[in-house]
C-alpha positions as CSV (number, residue, x, y, z in Angstrom):
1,X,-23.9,-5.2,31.6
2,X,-20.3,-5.5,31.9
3,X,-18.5,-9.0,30.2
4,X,-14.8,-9.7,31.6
5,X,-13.0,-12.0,29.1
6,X,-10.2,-14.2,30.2
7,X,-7.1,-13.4,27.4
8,X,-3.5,-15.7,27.9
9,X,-0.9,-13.5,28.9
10,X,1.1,-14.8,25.8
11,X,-2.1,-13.1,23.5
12,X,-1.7,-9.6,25.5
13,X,1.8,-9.7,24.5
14,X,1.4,-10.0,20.8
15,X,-1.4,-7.5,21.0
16,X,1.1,-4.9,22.7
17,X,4.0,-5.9,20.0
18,X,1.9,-6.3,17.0
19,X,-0.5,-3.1,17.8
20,X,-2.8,-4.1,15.2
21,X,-5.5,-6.9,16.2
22,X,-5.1,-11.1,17.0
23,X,-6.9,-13.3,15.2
24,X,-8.6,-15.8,17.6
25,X,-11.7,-17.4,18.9
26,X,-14.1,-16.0,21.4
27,X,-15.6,-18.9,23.5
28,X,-17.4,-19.4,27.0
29,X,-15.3,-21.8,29.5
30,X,-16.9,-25.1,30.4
31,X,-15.4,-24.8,33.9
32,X,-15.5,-21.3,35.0
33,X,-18.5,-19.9,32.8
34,X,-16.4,-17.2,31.6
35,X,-15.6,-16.2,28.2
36,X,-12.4,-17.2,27.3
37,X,-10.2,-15.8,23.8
38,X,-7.9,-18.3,22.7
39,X,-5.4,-16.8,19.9
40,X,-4.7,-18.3,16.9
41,X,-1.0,-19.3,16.0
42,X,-0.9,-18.1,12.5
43,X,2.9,-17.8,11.0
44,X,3.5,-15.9,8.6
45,X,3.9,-16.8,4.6
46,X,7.8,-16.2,3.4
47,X,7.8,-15.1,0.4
48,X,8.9,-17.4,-2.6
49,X,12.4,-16.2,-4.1
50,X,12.9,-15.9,-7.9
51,X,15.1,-17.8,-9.0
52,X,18.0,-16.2,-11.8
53,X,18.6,-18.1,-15.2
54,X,20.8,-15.3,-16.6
55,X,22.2,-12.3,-15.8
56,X,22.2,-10.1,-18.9
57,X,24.5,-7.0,-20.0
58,X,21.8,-4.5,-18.9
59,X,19.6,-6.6,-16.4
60,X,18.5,-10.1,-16.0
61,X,16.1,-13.1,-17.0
62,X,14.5,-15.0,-13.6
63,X,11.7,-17.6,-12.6
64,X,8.9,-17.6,-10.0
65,X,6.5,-19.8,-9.2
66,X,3.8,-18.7,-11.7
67,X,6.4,-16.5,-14.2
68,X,9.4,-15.7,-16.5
69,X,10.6,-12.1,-15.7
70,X,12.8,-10.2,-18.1
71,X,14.5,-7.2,-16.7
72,X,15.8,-4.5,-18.8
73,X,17.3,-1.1,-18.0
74,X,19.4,0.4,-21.4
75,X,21.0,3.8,-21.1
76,X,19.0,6.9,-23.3
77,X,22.6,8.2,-24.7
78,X,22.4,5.1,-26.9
79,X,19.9,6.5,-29.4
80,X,16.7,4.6,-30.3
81,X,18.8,2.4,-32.8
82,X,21.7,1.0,-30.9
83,X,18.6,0.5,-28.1
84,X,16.7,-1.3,-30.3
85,X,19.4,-3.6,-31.4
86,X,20.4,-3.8,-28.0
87,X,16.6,-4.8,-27.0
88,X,16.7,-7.9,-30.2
89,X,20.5,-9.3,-28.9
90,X,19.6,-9.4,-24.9
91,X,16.1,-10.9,-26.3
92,X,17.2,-13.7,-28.3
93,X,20.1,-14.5,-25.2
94,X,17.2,-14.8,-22.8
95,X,15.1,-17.4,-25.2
96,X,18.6,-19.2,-25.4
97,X,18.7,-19.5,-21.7
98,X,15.7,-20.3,-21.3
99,X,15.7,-23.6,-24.4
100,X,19.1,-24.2,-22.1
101,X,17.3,-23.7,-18.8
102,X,14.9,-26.7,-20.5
103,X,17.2,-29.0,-21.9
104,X,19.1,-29.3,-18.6
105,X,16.0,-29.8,-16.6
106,X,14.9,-32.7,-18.2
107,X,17.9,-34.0,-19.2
């Protein structure tokens, strides 16, 4: 038994770009009696930038939607002391902008 389906030239194309698969629906036409696929227009979801709160001496403090992120990258030749007391000082800057971050936001 052999089944022609009607696609939209406009759903070939994206299949040919795309070379994956379009998501649609798969129905039989009330006119012609023949099944008909009739694509879905899905766009895609940007991504939500972070946004930065303070750029540190060896990286950065920023906000997301759902999260505080603290970057650090500290050089080895520093020795685990001076790293450490590097970690504490770029630590208590970041809780500092962030207490600043709230007092102007609901100010």
């Amino acid at each position: 038994m052999k089944k022609y389906i009607e696609i939209s030239e406009e759903t070939l194309m994206r299949l040919v770009e795309s070379g994956n698969c379009v998501k649609g629906a798969l129905h039989r036409d009330e006119w012609t009696g023949r099944l008909s696929f009739k694509a879905y227009n899905i766009s895609p979801r940007k991504p939500l930038r972070n946004r930065l709160i303070r750029l540190l001496e060896h990286g950065w403090v920023k906000e997301s939607p759902e999260r505080i992120k603290v970057y650090e990258s500290i050089p080895k030749h520093l020795g685990t002391a001076r790293v450490m007391n590097v970690l504490d000082r770029e630590v208590k800057v970041a809780k500092d902008a962030l207490i600043d971050r709230e007092i102007i936001d609901f100010v």
